[in-house]
Every structure is written in C-alpha cells, then in structure tokens.
PDB file of N, CA, C and O in Angstrom, chain B, residues numbered from 101:
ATOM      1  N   UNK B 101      20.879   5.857 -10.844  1.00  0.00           N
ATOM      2  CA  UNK B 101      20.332   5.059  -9.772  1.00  0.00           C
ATOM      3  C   UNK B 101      21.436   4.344  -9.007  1.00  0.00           C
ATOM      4  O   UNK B 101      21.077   3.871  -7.928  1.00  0.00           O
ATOM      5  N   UNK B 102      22.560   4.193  -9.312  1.00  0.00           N
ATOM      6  CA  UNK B 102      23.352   3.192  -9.081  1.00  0.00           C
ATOM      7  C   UNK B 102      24.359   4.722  -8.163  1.00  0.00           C
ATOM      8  O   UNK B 102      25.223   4.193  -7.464  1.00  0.00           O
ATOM      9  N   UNK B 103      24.408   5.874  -8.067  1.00  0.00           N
ATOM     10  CA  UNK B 103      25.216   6.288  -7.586  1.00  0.00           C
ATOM     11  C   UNK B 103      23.893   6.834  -6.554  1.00  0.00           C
ATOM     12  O   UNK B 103      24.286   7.950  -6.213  1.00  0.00           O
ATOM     13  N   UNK B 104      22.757   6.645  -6.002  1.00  0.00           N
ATOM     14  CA  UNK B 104      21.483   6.563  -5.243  1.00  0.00           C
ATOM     15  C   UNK B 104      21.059   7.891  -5.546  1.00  0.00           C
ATOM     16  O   UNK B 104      20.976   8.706  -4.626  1.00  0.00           O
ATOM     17  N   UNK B 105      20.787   8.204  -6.684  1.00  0.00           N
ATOM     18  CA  UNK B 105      20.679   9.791  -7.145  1.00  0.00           C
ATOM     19  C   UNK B 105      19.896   9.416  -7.913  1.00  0.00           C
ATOM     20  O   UNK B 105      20.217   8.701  -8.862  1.00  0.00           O
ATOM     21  N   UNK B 106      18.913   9.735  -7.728  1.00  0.00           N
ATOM     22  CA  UNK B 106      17.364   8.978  -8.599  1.00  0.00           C
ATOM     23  C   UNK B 106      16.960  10.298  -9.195  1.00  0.00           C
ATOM     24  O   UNK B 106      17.067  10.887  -8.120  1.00  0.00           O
ATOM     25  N   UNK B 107      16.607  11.191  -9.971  1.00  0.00           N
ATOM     26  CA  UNK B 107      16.488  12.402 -10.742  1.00  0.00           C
ATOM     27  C   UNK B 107      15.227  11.907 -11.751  1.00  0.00           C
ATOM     28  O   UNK B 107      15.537  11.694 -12.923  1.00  0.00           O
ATOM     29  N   UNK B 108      14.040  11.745 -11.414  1.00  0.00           N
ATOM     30  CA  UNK B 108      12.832  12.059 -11.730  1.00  0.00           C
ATOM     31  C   UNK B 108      12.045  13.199 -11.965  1.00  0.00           C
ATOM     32  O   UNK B 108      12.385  14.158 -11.271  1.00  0.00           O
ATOM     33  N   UNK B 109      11.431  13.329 -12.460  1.00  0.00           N
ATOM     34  CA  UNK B 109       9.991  14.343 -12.422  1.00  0.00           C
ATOM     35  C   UNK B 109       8.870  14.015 -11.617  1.00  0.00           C
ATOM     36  O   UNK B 109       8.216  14.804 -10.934  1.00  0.00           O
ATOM     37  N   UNK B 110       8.657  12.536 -11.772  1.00  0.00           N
ATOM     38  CA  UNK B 110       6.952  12.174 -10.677  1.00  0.00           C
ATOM     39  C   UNK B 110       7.913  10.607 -10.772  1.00  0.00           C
ATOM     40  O   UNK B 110       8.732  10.060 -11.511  1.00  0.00           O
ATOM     41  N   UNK B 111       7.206  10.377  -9.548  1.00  0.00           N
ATOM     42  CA  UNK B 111       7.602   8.870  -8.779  1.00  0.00           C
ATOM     43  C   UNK B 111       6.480   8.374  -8.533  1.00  0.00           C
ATOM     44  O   UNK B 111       5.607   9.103  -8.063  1.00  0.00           O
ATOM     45  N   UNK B 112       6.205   6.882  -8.815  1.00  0.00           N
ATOM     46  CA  UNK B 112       4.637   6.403  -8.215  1.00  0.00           C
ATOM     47  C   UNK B 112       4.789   5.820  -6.801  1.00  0.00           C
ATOM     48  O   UNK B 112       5.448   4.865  -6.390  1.00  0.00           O
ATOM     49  N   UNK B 113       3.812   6.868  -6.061  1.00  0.00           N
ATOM     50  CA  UNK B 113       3.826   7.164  -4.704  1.00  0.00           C
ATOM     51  C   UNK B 113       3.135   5.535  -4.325  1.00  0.00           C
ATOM     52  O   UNK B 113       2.151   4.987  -4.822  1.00  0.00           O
ATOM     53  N   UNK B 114       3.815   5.187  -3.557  1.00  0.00           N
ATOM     54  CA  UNK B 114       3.608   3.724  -2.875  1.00  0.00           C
ATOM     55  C   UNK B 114       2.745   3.604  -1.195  1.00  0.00           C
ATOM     56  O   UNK B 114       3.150   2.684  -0.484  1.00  0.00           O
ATOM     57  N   UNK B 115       2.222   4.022  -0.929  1.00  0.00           N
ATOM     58  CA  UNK B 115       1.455   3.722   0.470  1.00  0.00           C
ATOM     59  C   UNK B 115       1.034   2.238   1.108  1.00  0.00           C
ATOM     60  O   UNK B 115       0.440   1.366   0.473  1.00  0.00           O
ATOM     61  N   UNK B 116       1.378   2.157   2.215  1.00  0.00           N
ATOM     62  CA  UNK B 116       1.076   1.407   2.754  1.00  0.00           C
ATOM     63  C   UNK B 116       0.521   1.759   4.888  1.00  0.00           C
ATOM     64  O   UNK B 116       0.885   2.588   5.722  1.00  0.00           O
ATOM     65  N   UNK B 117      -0.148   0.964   4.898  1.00  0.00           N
ATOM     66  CA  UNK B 117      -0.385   1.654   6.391  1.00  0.00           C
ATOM     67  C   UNK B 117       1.191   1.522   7.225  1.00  0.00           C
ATOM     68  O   UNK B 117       1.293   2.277   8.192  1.00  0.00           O
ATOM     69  N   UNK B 118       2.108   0.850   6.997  1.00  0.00           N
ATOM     70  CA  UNK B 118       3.336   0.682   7.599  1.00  0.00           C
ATOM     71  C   UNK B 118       3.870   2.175   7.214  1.00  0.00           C
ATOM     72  O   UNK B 118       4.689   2.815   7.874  1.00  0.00           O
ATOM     73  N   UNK B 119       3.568   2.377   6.637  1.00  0.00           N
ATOM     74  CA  UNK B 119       4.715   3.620   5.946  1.00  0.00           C
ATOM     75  C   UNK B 119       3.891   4.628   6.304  1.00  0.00           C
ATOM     76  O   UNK B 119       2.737   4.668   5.878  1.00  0.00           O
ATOM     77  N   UNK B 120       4.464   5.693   7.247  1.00  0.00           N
ATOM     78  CA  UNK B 120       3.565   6.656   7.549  1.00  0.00           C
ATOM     79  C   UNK B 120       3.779   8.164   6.103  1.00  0.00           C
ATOM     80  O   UNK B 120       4.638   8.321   5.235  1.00  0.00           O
ATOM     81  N   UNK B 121       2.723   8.862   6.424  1.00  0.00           N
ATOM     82  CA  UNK B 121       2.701   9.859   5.214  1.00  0.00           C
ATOM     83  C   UNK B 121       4.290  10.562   5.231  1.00  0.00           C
ATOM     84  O   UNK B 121       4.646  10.609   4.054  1.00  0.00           O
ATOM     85  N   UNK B 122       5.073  10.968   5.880  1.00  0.00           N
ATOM     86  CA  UNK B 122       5.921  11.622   6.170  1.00  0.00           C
ATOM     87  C   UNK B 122       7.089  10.571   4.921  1.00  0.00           C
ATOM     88  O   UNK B 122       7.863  11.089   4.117  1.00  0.00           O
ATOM     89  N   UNK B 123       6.957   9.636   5.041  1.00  0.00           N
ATOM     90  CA  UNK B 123       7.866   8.593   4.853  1.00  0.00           C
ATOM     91  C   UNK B 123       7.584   7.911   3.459  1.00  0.00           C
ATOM     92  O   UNK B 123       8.317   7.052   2.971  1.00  0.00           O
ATOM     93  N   UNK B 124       6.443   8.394   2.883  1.00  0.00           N
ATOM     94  CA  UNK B 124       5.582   7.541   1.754  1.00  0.00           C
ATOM     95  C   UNK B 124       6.797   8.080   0.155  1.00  0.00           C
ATOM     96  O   UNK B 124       6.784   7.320  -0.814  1.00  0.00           O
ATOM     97  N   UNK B 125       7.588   9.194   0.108  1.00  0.00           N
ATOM     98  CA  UNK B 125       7.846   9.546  -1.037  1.00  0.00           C
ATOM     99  C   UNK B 125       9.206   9.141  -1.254  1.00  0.00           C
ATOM    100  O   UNK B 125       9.642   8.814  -2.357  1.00  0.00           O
ATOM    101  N   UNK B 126      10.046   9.171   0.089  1.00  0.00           N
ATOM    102  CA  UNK B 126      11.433   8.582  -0.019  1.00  0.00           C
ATOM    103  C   UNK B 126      11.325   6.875  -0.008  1.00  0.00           C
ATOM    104  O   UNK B 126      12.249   6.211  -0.477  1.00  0.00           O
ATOM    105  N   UNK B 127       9.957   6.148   0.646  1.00  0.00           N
ATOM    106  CA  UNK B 127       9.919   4.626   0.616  1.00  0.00           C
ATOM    107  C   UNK B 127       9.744   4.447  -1.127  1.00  0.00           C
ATOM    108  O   UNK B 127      10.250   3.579  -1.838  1.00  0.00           O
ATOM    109  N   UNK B 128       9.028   5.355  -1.441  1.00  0.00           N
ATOM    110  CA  UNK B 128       8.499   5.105  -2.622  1.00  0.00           C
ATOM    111  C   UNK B 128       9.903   5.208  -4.000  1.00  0.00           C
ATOM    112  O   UNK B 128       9.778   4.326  -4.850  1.00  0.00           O
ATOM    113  N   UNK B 129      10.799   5.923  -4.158  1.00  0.00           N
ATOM    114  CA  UNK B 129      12.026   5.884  -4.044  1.00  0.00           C
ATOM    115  C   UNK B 129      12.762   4.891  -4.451  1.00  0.00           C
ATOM    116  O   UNK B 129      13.212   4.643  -5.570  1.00  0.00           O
ATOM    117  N   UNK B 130      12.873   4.212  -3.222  1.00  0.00           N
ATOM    118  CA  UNK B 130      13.658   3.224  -2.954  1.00  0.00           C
ATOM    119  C   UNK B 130      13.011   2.373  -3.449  1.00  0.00           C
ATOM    120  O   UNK B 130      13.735   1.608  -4.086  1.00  0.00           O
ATOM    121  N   UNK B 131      11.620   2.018  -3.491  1.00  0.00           N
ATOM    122  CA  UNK B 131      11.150   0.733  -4.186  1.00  0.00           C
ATOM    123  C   UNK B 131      11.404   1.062  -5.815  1.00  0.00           C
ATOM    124  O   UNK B 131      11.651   0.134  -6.584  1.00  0.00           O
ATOM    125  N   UNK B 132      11.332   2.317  -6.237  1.00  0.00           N
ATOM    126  CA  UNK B 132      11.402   2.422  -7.638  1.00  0.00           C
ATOM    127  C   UNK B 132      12.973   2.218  -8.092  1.00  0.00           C
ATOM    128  O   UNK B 132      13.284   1.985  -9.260  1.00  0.00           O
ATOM    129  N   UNK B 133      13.748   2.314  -7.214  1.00  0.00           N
ATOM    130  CA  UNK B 133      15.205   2.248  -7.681  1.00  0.00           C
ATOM    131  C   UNK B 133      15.516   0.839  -7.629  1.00  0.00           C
ATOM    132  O   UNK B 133      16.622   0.419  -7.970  1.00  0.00           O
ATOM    133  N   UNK B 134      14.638   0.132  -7.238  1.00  0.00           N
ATOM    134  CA  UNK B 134      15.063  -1.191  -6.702  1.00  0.00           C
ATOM    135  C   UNK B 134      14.336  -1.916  -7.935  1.00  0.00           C
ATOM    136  O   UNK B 134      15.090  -2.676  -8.544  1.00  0.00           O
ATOM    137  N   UNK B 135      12.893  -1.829  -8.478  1.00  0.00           N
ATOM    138  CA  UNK B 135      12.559  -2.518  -9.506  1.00  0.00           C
ATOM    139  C   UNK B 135      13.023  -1.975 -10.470  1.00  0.00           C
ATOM    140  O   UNK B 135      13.608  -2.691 -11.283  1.00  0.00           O
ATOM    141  N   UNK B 136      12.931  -0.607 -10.703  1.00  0.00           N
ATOM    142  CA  UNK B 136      13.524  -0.469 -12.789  1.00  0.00           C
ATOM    143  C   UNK B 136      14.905  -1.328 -13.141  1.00  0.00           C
ATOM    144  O   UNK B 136      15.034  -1.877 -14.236  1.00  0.00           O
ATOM    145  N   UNK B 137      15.886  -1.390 -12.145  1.00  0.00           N
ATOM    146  CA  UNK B 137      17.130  -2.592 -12.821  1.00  0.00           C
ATOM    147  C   UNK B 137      16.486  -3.670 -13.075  1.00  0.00           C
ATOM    148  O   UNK B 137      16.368  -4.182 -14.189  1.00  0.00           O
ATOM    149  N   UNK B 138      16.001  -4.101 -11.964  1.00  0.00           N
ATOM    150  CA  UNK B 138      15.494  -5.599 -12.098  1.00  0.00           C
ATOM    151  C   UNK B 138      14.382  -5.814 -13.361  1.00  0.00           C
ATOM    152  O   UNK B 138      14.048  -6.880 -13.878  1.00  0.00           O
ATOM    153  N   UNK B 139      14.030  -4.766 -13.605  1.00  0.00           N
ATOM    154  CA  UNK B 139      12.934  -5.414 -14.691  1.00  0.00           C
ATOM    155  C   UNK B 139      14.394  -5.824 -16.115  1.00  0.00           C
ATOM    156  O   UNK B 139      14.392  -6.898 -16.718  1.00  0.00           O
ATOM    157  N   UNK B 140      15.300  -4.887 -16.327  1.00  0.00           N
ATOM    158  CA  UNK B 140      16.506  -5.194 -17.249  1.00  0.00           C
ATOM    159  C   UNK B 140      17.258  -6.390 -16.983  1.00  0.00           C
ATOM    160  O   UNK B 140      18.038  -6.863 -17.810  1.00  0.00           O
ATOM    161  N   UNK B 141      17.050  -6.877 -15.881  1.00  0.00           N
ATOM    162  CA  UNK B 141      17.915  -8.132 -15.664  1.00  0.00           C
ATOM    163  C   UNK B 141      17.116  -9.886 -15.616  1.00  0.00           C
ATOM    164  O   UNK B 141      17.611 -10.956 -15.262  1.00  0.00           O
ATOM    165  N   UNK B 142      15.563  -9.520 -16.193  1.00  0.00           N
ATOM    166  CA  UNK B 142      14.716 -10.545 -16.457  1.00  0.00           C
ATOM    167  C   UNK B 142      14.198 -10.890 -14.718  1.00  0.00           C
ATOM    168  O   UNK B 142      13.689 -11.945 -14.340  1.00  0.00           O
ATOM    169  N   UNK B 143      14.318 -10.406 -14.376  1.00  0.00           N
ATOM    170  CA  UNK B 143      14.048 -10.531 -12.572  1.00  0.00           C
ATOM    171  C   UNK B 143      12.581 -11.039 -12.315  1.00  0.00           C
ATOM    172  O   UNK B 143      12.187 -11.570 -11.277  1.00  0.00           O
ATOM    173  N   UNK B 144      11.676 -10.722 -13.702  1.00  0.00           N
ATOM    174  CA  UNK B 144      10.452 -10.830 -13.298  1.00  0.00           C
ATOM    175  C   UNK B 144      10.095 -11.954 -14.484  1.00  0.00           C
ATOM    176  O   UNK B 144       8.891 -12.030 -14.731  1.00  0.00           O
ATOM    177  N   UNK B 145      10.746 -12.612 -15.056  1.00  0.00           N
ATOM    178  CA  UNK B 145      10.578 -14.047 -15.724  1.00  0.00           C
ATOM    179  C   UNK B 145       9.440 -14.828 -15.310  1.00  0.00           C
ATOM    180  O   UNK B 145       9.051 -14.245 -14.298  1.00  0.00           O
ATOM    181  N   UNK B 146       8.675 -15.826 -15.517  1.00  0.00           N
ATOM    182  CA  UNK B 146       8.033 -16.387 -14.612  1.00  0.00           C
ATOM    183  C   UNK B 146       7.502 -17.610 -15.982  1.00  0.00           C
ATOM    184  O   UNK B 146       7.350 -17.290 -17.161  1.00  0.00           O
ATOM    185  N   UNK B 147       7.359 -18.605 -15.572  1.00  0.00           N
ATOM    186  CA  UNK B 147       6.517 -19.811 -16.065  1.00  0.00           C
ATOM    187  C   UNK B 147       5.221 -19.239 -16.787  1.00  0.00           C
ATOM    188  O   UNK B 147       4.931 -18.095 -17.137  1.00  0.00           O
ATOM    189  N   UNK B 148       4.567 -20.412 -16.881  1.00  0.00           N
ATOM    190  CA  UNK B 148       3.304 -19.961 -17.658  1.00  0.00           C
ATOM    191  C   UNK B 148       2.187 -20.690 -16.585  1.00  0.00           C
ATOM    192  O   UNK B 148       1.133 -20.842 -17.204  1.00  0.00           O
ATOM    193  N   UNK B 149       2.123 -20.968 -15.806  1.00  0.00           N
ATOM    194  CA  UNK B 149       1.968 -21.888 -14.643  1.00  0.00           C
ATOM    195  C   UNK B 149       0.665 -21.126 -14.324  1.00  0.00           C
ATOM    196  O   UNK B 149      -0.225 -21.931 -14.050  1.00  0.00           O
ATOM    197  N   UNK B 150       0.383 -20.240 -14.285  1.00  0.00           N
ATOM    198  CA  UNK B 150      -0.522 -19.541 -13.486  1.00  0.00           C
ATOM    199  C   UNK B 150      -1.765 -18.998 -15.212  1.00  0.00           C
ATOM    200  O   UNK B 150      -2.619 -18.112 -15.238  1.00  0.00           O
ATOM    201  N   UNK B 151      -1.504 -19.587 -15.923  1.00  0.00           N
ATOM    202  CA  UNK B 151      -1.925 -19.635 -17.566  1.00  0.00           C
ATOM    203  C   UNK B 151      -2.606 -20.676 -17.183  1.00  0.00           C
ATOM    204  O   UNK B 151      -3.707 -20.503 -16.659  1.00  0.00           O
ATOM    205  N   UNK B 152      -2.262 -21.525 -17.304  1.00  0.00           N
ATOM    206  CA  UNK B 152      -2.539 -23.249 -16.934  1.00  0.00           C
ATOM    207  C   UNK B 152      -3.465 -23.233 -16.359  1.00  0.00           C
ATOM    208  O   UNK B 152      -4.505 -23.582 -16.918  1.00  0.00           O
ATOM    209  N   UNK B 153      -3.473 -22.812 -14.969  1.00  0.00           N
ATOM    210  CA  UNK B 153      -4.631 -23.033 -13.590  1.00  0.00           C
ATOM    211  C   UNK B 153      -5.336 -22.426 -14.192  1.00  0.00           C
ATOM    212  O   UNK B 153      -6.237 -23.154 -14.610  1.00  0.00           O
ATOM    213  N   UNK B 154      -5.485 -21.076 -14.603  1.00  0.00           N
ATOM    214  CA  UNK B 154      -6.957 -20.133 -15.094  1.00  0.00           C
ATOM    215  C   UNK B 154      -6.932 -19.725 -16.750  1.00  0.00           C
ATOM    216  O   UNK B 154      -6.744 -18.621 -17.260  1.00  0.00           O
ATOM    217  N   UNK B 155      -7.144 -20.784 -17.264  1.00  0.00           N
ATOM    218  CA  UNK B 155      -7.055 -20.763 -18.659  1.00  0.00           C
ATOM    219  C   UNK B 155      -7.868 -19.722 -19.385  1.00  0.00           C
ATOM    220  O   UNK B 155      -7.868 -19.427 -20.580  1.00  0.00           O
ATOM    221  N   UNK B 156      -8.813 -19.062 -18.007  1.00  0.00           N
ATOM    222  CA  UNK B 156     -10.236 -18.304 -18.953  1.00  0.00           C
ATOM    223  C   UNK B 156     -10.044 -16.762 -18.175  1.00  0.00           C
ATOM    224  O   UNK B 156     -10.664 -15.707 -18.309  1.00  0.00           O
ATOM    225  N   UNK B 157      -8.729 -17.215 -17.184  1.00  0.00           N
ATOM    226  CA  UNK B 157      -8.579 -15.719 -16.282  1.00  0.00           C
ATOM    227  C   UNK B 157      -8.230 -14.976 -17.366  1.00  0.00           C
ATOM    228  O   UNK B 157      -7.497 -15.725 -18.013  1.00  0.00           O
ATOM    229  N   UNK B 158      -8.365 -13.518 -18.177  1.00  0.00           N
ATOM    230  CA  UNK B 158      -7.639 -12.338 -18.675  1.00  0.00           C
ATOM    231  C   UNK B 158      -6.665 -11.089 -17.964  1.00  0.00           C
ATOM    232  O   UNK B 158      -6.859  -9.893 -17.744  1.00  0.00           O
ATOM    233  N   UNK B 159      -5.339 -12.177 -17.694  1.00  0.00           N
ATOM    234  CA  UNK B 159      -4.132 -10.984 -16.800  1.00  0.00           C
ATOM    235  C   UNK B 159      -4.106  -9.650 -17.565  1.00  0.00           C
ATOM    236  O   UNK B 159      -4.383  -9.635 -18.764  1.00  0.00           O
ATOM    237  N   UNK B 160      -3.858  -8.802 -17.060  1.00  0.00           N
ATOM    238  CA  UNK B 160      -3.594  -7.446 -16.913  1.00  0.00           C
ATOM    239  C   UNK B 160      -2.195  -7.629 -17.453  1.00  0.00           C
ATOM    240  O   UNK B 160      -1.420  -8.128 -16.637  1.00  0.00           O
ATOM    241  N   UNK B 161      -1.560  -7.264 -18.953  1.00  0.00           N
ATOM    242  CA  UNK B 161      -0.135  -7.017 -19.090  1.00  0.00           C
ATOM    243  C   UNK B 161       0.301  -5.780 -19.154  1.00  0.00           C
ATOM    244  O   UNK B 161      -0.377  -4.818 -19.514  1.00  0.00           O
ATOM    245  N   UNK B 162       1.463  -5.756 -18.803  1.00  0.00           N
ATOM    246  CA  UNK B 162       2.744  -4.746 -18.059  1.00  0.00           C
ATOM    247  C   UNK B 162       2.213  -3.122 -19.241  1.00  0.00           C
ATOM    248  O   UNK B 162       2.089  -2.090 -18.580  1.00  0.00           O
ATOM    249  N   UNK B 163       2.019  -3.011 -20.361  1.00  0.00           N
ATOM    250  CA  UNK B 163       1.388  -2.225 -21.286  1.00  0.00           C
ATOM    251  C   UNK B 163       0.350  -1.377 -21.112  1.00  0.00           C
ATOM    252  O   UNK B 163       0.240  -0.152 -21.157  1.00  0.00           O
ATOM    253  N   UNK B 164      -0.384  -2.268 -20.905  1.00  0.00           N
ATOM    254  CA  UNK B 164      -1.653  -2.238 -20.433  1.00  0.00           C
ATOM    255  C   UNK B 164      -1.813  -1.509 -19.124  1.00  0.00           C
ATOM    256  O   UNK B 164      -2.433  -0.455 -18.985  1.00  0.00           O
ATOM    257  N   UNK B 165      -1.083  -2.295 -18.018  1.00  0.00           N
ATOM    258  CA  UNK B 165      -1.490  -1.324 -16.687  1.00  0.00           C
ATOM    259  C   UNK B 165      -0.876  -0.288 -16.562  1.00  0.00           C
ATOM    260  O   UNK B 165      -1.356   0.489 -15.737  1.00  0.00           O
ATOM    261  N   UNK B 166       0.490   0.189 -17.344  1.00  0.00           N
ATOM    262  CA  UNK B 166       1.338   1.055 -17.486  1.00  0.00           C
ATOM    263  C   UNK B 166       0.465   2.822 -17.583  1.00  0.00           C
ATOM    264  O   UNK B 166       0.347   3.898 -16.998  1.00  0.00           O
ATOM    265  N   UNK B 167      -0.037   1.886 -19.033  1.00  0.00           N
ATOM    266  CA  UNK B 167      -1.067   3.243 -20.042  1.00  0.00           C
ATOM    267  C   UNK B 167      -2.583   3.610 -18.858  1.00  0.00           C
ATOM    268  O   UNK B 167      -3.152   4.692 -18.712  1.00  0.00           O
ATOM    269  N   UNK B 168      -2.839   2.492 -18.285  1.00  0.00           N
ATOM    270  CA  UNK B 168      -3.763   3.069 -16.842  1.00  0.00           C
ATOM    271  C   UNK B 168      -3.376   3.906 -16.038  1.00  0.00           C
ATOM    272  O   UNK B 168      -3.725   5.086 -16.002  1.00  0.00           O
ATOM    273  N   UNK B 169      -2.551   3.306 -15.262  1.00  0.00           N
ATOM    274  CA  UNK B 169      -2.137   3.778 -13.961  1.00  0.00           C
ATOM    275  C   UNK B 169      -1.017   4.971 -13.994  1.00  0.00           C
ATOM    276  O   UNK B 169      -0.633   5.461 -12.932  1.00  0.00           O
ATOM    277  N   UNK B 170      -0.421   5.496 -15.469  1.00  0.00           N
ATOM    278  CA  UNK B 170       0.754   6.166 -15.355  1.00  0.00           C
ATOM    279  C   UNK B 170       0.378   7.655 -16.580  1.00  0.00           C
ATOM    280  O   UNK B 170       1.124   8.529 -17.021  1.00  0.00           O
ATOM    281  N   UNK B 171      -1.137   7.370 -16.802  1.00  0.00           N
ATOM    282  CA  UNK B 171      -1.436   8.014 -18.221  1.00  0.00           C
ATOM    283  C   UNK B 171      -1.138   9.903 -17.767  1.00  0.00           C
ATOM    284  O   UNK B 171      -1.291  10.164 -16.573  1.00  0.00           O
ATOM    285  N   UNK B 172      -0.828  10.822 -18.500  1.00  0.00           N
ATOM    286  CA  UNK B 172      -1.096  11.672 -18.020  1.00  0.00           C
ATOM    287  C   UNK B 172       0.493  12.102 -16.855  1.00  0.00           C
ATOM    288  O   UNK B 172       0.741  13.257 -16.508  1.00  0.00           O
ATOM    289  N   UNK B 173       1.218  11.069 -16.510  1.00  0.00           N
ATOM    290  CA  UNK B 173       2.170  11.733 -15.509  1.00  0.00           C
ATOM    291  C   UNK B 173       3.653  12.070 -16.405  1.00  0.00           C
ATOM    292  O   UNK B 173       3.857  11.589 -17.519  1.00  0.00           O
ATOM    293  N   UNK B 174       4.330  12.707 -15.907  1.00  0.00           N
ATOM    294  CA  UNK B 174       4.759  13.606 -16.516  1.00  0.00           C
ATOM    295  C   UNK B 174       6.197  12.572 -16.513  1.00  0.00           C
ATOM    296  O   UNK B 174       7.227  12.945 -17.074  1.00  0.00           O
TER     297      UNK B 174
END
C-alpha cells in the first residue's frame, strides 16, 4: 500500500452519488488504502462518550459488521 500498489482480490465498492459509476472502484481504492493503516495506528480510538448518552443503544462492533457485510467475499 505504501508503494500505491494495492493487490487485492475484492475491494468494498464505496458509492456515493458524487462518485460517478466509472470512478466508484479506483475511489473505492483509495479509501481502502487510506483506512487499513490507520486502523494499525489506533486512528479510530474514541472515548466511551457516546456509551454514556445511550446507555440502552446496542452498537454494532467492528466483528460483527465485518462477518455481515464481508461474509462470503473472497
């Protein structure tokens, strides 16, 4: 990643109406090269702050949405 040579099998395709279809697999890319370091460098740390306010909310953890959204890709 660091020499911008990203060598995957499947990438999770990112859409947005800004990003036209033509453009959706190389944006998508770049956002993935940009979070997998950062998740190694604690980038996504955060308080418990949002625990607090919704003591009875049940968040979705990183495991969890992983084994959803990624089940099955190669």
């Amino acid at each position: 990643m660091r020499a911008d040579n990203l060598q995957c099998s499947w990438v999770p395709l990112m859409e947005f109406p800004q990003v036209t279809p033509e453009q959706v697999e190389q944006f998508s890319k770049v956002v993935l090269k940009g979070f997998l370091p950062s998740s190694t460098h604690e980038s996504w740390a955060v308080s418990d702050e949002w625990n607090q306010l919704l003591p009875d909310y049940k968040f979705t953890d990183a495991e969890e949405f992983l084994t959803k959204h990624w089940a099955g890709k190669p």
